[in-house]
C-alpha positions, 0 to 999 in steps of 0.5 A: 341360550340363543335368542333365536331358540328361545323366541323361534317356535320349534319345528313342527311334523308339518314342516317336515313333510309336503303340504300335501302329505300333512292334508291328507294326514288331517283329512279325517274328522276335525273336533274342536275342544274348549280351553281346559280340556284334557286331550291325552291322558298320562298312563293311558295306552297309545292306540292313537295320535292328535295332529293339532289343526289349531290352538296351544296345548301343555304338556303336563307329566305328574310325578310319582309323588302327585306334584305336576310339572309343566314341560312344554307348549305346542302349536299348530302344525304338531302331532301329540301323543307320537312317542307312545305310538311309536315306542309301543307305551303308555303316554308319559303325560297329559295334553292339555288345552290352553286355548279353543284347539281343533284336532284330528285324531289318527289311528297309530298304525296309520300314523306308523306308515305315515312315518315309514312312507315318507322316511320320518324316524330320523327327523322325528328324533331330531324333533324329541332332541330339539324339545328336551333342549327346550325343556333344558333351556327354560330351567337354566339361566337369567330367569327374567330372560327365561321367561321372556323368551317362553312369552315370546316363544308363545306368541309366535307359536299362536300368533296371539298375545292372551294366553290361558295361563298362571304364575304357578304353571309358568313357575312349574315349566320354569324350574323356580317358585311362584314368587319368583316369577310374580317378582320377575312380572314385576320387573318386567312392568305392567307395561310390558306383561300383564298377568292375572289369576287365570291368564298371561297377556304379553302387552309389548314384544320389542321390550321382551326382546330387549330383555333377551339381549341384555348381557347377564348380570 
């Protein structure tokens, strides 16, 4: 895994398209939601989607068996909730704010021509495929490293160092137990990563940086 994947936020929808595409797309009404708030619901039809105007979101799917799995984060600049609209399905998992967000939400059959008029389809896979390899990053590999690189992946998706986040959500995104990620705040020092019961505040970057760089044990 690459240091640049792991703390370069993954493209978004408005890289792909003009400025002046993306504003139009955002141009309707602007709601903001508090930290904690369910913005998609799994299961639920795909009538809409949300183009995220600012703020973090998880994306959290619940097995069949009830246990929750927290798969990844997006920022500013996403559409969320794309995949059911496109596809014609039920949402495959929840939205959930992690900090104040503001969304515009947009009809799927206007989003659909959004995509045909300015030839998205193909980018818009490219963009699944970079997600499930995040997805697949954050499971494999030096977990001091794995988490650093999911911090740092944070920061430079908010440009903010609080998240609203716990070691038992952190150890669901990561593949492993809460335990193990308390041991790996642990090594990683106080100074470096603070973490209480409801939030993670990365206190030094050029440390988790140097984390990423160092060669596997």
């Amino acid at each position: 895994m690459s240091e640049d994947i792991r703390v370069s936020p993954a493209r978004t929808l408005r890289d792909l398209v003009p400025g002046e595409a993306w504003d139009q797309l955002t141009s309707g009404p602007r709601r903001t939601h508090p930290a904690g708030t369910t913005l998609l619901r799994q299961g639920d039809t795909g009538t809409h989607v949300l183009a995220l105007i600012s703020g973090l979101v998880k994306i959290v799917r619940r097995n069949i068996d009830g246990r929750e799995r927290l798969l990844s984060f997006r920022g500013p600049g996403e559409v969320l909730g794309e995949m059911a609209v496109q596809n014609h399905r039920t949402r495959l998992a929840d939205v959930q704010a992690i900090s104040t967000c503001q969304v515009t939400s947009i009809p799927a059959n206007a989003f659909r021509h959004f995509v045909e008029r300015h030839n998205l389809p193909g980018r818009l896979a490219c963009l699944a495929n970079d997600r499930l390899w995040e997805q697949t990053e954050a499971g494999e590999g030096d977990l001091d490293q794995r988490l650093a690189g999911v911090l740092l992946r944070l920061a430079a998706m908010s440009d903010d160092s609080v998240f609203r986040l716990t070691r038992r959500e952190l150890a669901q995104h990561l593949g492993v137990s809460r335990n193990s990620v308390s041991d790996a705040l642990r090594r990683l020092g106080p100074s470096c990563v603070r973490a209480d019961k409801t939030c993670i505040e990365v206190m030094d970057e050029r440390r988790l940086h140097d984390v990423l760089r160092r060669l596997p044990a």
